[in-house]
C-alpha positions as CSV (number, residue, x, y, z in Angstrom):
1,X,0.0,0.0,0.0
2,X,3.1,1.9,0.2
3,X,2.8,4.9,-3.3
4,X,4.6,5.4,-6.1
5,X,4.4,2.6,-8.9
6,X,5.0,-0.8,-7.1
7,X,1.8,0.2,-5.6
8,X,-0.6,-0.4,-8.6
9,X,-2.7,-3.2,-8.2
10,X,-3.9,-5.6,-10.7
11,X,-7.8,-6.6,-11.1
12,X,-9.1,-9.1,-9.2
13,X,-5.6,-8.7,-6.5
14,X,-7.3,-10.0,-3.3
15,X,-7.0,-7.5,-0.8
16,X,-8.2,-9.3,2.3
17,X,-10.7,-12.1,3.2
18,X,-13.3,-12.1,5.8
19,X,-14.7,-15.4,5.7
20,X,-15.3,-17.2,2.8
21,X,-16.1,-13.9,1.1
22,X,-13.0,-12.5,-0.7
23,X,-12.9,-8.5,-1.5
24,X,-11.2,-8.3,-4.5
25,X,-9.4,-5.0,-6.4
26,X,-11.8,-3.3,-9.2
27,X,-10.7,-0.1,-9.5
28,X,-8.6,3.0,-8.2
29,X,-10.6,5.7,-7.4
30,X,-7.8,8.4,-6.1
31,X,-6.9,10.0,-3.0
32,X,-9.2,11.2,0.1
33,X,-8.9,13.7,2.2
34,X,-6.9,12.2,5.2
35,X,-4.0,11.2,2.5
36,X,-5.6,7.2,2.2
37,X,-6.4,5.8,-1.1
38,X,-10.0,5.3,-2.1
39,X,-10.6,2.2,-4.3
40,X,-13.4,-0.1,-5.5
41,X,-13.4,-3.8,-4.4
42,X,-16.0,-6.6,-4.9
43,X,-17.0,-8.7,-2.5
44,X,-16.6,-12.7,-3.5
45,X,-18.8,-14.9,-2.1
46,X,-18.7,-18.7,-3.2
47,X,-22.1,-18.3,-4.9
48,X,-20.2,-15.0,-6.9
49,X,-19.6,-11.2,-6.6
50,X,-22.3,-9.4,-4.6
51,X,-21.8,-5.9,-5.6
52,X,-19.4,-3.3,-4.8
53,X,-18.2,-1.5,-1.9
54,X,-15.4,1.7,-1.2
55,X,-12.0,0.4,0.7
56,X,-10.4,3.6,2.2
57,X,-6.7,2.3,2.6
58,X,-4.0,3.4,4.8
59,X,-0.4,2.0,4.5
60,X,1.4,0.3,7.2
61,X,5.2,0.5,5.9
62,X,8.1,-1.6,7.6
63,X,10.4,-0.2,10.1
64,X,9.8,3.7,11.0
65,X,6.1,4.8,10.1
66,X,6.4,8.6,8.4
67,X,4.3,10.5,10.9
68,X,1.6,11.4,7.8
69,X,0.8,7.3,7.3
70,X,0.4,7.7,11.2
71,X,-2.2,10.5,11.0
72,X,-3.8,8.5,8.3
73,X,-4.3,5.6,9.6
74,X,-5.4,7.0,12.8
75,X,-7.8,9.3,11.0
76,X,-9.2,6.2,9.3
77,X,-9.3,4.2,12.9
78,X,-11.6,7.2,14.0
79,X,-13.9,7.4,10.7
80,X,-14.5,3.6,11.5
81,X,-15.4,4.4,15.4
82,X,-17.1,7.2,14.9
83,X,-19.0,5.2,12.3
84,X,-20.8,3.0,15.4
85,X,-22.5,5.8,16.5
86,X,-24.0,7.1,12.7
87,X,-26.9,4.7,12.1
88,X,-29.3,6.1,10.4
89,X,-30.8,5.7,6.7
90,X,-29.6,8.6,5.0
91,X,-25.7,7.8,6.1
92,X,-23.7,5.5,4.0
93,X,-22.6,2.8,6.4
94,X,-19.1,2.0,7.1
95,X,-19.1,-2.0,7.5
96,X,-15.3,-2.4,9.3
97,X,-11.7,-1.9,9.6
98,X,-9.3,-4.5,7.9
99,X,-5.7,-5.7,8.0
100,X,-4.7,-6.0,4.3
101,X,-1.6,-7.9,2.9
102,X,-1.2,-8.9,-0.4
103,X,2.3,-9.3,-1.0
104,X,4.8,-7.1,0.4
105,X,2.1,-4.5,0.6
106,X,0.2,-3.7,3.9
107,X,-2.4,-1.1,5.0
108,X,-5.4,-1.0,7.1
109,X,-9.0,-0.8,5.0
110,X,-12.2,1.0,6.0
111,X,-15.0,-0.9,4.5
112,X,-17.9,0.9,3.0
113,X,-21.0,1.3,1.4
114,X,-21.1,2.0,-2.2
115,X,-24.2,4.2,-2.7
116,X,-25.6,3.8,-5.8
117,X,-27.8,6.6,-8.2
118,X,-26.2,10.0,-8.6
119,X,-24.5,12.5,-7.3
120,X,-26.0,16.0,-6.3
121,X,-22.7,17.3,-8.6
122,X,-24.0,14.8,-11.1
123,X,-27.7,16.2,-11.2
124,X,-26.6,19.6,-11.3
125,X,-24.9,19.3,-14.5
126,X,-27.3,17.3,-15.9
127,X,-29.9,19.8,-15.6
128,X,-27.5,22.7,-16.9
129,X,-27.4,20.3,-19.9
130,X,-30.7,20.2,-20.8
131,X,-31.2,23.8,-19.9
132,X,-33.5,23.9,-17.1
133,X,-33.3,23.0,-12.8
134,X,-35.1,20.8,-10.8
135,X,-38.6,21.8,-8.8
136,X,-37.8,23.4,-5.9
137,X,-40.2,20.2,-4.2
138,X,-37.5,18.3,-5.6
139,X,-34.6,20.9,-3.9
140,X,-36.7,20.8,-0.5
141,X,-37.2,17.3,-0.6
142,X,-33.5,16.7,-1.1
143,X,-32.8,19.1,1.7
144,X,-34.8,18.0,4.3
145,X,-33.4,14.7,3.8
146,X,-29.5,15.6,4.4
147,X,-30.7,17.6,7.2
148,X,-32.3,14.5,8.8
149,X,-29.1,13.1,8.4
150,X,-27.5,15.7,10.3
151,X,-30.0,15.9,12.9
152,X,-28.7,12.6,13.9
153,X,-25.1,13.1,14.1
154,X,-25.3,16.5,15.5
155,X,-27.2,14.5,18.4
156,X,-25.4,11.2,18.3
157,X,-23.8,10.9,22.5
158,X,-21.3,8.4,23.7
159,X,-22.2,5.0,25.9
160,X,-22.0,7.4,28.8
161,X,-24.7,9.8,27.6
162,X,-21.9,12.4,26.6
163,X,-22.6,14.2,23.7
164,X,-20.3,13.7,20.8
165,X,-19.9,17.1,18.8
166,X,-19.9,15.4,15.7
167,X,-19.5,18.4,13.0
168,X,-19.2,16.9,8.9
169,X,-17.2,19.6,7.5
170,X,-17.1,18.4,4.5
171,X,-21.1,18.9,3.3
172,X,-20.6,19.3,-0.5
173,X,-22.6,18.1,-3.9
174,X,-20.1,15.3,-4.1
175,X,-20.8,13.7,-0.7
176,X,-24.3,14.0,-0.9
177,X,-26.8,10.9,-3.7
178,X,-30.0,10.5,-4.8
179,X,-30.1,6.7,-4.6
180,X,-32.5,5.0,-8.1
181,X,-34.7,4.5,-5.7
182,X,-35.3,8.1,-4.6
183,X,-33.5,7.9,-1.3
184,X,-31.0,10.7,-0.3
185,X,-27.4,9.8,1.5
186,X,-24.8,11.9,2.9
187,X,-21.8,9.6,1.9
188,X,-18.6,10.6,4.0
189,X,-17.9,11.9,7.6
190,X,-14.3,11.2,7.2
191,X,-13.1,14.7,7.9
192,X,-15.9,14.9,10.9
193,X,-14.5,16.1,13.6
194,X,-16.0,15.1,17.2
195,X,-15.4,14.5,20.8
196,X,-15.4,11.0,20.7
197,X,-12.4,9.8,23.1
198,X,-8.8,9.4,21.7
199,X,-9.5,11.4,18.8
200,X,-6.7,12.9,16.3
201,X,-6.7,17.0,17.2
202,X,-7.3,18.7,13.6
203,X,-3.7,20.7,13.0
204,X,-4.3,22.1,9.5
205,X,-5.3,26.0,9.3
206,X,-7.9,25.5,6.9
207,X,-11.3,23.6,6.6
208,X,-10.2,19.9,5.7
209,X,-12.8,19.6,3.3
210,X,-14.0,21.0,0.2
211,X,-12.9,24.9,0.9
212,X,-15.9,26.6,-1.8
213,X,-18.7,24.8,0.7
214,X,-17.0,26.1,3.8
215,X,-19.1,28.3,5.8
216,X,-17.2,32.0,6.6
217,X,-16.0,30.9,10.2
218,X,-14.6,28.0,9.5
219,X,-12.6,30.0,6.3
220,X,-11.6,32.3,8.6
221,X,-9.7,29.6,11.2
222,X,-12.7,29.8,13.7
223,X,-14.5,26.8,15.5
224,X,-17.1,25.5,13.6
225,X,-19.8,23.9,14.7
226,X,-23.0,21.8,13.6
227,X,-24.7,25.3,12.5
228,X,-21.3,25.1,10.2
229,X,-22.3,22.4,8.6
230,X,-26.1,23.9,7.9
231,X,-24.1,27.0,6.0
232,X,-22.1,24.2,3.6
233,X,-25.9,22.6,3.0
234,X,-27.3,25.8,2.0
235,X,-24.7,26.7,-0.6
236,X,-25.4,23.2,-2.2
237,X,-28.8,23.8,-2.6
238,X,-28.8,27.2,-3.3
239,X,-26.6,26.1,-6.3
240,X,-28.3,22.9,-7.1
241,X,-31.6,25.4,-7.2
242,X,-30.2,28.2,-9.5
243,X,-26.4,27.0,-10.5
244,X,-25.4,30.6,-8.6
245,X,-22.9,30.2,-6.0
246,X,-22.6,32.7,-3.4
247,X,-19.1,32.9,-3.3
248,X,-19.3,33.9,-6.5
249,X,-17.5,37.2,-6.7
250,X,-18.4,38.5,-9.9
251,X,-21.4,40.8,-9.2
252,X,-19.1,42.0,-5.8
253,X,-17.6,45.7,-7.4
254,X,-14.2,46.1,-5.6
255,X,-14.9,49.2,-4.7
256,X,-17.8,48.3,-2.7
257,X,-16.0,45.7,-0.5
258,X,-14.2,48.5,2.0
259,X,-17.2,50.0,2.9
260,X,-18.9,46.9,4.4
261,X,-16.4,46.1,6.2
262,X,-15.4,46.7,10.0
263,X,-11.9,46.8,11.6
264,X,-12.6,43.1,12.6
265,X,-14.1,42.1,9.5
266,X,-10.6,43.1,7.6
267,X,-8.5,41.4,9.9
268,X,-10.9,38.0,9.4
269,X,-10.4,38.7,5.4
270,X,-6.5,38.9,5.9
271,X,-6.4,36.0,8.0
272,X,-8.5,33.8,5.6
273,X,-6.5,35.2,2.6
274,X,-2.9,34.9,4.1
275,X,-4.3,30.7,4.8
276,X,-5.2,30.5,1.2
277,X,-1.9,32.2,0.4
278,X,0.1,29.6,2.3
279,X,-2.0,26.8,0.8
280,X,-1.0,27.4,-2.3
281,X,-4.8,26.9,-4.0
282,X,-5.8,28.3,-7.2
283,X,-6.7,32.1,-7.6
284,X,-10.9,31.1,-7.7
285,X,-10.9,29.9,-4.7
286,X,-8.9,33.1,-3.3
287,X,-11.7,35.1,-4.7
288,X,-14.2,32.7,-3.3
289,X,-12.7,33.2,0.3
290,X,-12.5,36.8,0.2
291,X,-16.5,36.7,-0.7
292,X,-17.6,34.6,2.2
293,X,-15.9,37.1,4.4
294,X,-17.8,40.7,2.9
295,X,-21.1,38.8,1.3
296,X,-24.6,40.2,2.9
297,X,-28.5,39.4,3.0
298,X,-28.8,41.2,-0.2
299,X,-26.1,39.1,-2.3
300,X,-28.4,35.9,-1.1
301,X,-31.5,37.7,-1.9
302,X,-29.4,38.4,-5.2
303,X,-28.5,34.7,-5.7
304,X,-32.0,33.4,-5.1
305,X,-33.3,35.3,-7.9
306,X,-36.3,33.4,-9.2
307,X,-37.1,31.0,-6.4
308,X,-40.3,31.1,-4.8
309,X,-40.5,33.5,-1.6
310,X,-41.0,31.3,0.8
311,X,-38.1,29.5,-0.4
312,X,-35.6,32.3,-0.5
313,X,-36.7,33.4,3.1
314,X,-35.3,29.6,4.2
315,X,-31.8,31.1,2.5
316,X,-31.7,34.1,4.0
317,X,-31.8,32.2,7.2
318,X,-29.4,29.6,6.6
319,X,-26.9,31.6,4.7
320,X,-26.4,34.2,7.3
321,X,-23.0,34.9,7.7
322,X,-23.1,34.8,11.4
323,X,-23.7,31.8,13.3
324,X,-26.3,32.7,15.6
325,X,-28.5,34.2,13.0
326,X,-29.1,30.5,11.0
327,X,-31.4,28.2,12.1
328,X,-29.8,26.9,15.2
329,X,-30.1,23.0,14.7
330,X,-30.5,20.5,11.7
331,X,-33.6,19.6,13.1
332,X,-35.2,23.0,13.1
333,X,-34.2,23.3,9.4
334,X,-35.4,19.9,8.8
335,X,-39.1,20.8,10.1
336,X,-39.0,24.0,7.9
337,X,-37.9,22.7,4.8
338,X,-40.6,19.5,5.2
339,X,-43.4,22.4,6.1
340,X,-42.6,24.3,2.9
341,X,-42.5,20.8,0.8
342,X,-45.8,20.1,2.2
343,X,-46.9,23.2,1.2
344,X,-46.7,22.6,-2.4
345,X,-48.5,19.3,-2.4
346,X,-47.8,15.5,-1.7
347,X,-43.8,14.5,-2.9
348,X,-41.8,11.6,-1.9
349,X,-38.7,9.8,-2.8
350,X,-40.3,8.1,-6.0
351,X,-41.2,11.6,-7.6
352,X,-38.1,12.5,-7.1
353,X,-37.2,9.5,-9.1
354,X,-39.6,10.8,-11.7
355,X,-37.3,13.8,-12.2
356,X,-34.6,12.4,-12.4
357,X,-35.7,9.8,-15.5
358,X,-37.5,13.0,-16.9
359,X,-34.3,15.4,-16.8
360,X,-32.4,12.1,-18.3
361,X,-34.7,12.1,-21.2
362,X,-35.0,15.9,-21.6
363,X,-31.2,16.5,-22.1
364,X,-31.2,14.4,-25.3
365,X,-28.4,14.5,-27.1
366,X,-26.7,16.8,-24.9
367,X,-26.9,13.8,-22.6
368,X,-23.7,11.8,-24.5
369,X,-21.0,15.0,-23.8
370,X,-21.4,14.2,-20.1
371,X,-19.1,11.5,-18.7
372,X,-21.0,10.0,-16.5
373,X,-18.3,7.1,-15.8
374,X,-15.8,9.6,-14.5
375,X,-18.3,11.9,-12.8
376,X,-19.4,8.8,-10.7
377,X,-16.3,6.9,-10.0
378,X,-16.3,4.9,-13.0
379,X,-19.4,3.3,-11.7
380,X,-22.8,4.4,-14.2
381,X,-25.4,4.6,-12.1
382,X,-28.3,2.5,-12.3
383,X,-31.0,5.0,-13.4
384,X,-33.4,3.8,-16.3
385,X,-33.0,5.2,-19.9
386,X,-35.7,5.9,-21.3
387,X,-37.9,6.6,-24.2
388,X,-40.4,9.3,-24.5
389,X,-43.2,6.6,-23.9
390,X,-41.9,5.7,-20.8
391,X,-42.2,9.0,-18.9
392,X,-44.8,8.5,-16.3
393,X,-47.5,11.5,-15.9
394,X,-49.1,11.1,-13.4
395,X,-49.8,14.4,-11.2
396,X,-47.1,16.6,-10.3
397,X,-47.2,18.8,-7.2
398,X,-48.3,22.0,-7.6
399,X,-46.1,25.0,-7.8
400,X,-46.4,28.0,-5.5
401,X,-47.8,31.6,-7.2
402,X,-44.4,32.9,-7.2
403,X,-42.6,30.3,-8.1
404,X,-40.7,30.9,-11.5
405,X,-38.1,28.0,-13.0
406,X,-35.0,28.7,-13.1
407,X,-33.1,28.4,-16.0
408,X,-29.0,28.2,-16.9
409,X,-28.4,32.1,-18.0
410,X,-25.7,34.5,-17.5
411,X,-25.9,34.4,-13.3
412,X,-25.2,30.9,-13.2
413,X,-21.9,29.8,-12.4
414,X,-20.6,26.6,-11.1
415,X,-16.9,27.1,-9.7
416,X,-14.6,24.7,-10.7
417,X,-13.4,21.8,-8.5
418,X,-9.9,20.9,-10.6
């Protein structure tokens, strides 16, 4: 498990045994956060493969272990522990930790779920393709879902009743998948930070996870906390609703910044900027970090542009830039994004399906420039295609008075992750 090139593995290398079930090397899908490799293995049984699952792999080298295979290993110890305590059905589970040897290679293995269906990154560039979003039933519906999810880990407590701080961090269209059956999953929690006992302390400067979902404090080296993680959720929808992002700094005039700011505010800008600076990251996300620290109510308002009212009043909310002004748990936004869905009428995991096949169909040939093996893993997901026929019509919920689709135009902008 060691890198460089005596580290590629062949298909079907056996990379550890658990019984008479073999998991076997499919493919390599790159590196995670924490340093470990992330690959694809099937599970074989003597009856023959039963799926697919995600190894996380750290390597255990001979003699002296280089202090980052230490932090990733240990990192991947706690993602597996902190796992016990995330049971719930809109979490990808994380089935174990395994001693792998295959050669002279060695590493440990987290064991997880492979969620099938597509990503939120997926969907949103689908529907840029064919020219047109999904319902905002379909954006509250998703919402709600992921904040369920958090809801639970937010809450989770130790044996002793202790509560266990668990913060994401790492809340992104990436981590987030409609399965083909309609059900939403938050994927990862293996930047999650937590007080769970004999936990890694976080060292880096920066947020470990993907820096354009970040909410402000955590850009700007503060503690973040579960209310953190509702900030990241509402710049994925907010995008997935209107393809704007609000870090976005193009309709930001540079000579409007100084005046917003205070004498605090500038020295939370220069922080933020001077971390960026000494990360080395690419100029967008520079601009991207300078935004979250000057943005206000109106530039959300701004970004909203087209969604319903009651719908953009839920942003305002849970894209305040302060803490204390969002919604102060994942369960209070969960109970505000399932009141508004109610209010437009009956929706549930299997119109969201609908959707899905219809936006499929709808982006025609636009459909075949989109890679859909690299955008998810390699693995296409197991959506229907269809023909024109087999769109289903039955009713769809109602839309509100003022609500408006959104379309791809001018405003929308999705920054780039490479």
């Amino acid at each position: 498990m060691s890198s460089g090139a005596d580290s590629r593995l062949a298909g079907g290398t056996v990379l550890f045994c658990q019984g008479d079930t073999t998991y076997e090397f499919f493919q390599e899908l790159g590196i995670g956060r924490n340093g470990e490799r992330v690959l694809f293995a099937r599970p074989r049984t003597p009856s023959g493969y039963k799926g697919k699952v995600i190894v996380k792999c750290a390597p255990l080298p001979e003699g002296a272990v280089p202090e980052k295979f230490q932090r990733a290993r240990a990192r991947l110890e706690e993602e597996v522990r902190l796992a016990q305590f995330l049971q719930h059905p809109n979490i990808a589970r994380v089935h174990g930790l395994f001693e792998m040897k295959f050669g002279e290679a060695r590493g440990l293995g987290a064991v997880m779920e492979c969620v099938e269906g597509f990503s939120l990154n997926t969907l949103l560039t689908i529907a840029q393709m064919r020219g047109r979003y999904f319902s905002e039933a379909f954006v509250l519906y998703v919402g709600a879902e992921v904040a369920a999810a958090l809801a639970h880990a937010h809450t989770r407590t130790d044996d002793a009743g202790n509560s266990l701080g668990i913060v994401n961090r790492d809340i992104n269209p990436g981590c987030i998948r409609l399965r083909p059956n309609g059900g939403v999953v938050l994927t990862d929690f293996g930047v999650a930070c937590s007080q769970l006992q004999g936990r890694l302390a976080t060292t880096l400067p920066r947020p470990p996870g993907e820096v354009i979902y970040a909410s402000p404090e955590a850009l700007a080296g503060e503690v973040a906390d579960a209310r953190s993680d509702l900030f990241s959720l509402g710049l994925v929808l907010l995008e997935f609703a209107t393809g704007r992002h609000l870090y976005y700094p193009g309709n930001l005039k540079e000579e409007d910044e100084a005046p917003q700011l205070s004498r605090e505010q500038s020295h939370r800008v220069l922080a933020a900027l001077a971390t960026t600076m000494d990360m080395h990251l690419p100029p967008f996300v520079e601009d991207a970090v300078q935004r979250a620290m000057v943005f206000t109510g109106k530039d959300v308002k701004e970004a909203a542009f087209g969604l319903s009212t009651p719908l953009r009043s839920v942003f305002l909310r849970l894209l305040c830039r302060e803490p204390v002004s969002r919604y102060p748990t994942a369960g209070a936004l969960e109970l505000e994004l399932r009141g508004q869905l109610a209010r437009l009428g009956p929706y549930s995991a299997a119109y969201a399906v609908k959707e899905v096949e219809t936006a499929l169909f709808e982006g025609g040939e636009a459909m075949e420039e989109l890679n859909l093996l690299e955008d998810e893993g390699g693995i296409v997901p197991a959506f229907p295609s269809l023909s024109q026929d087999a769109i289903r019509t039955e009713p769809r919920p109602l839309r509100s008075a003022d609500e408006t689709t959104t379309e791809p135009g001018p405003g929308a902008l999705r920054l780039s992750r490479h």
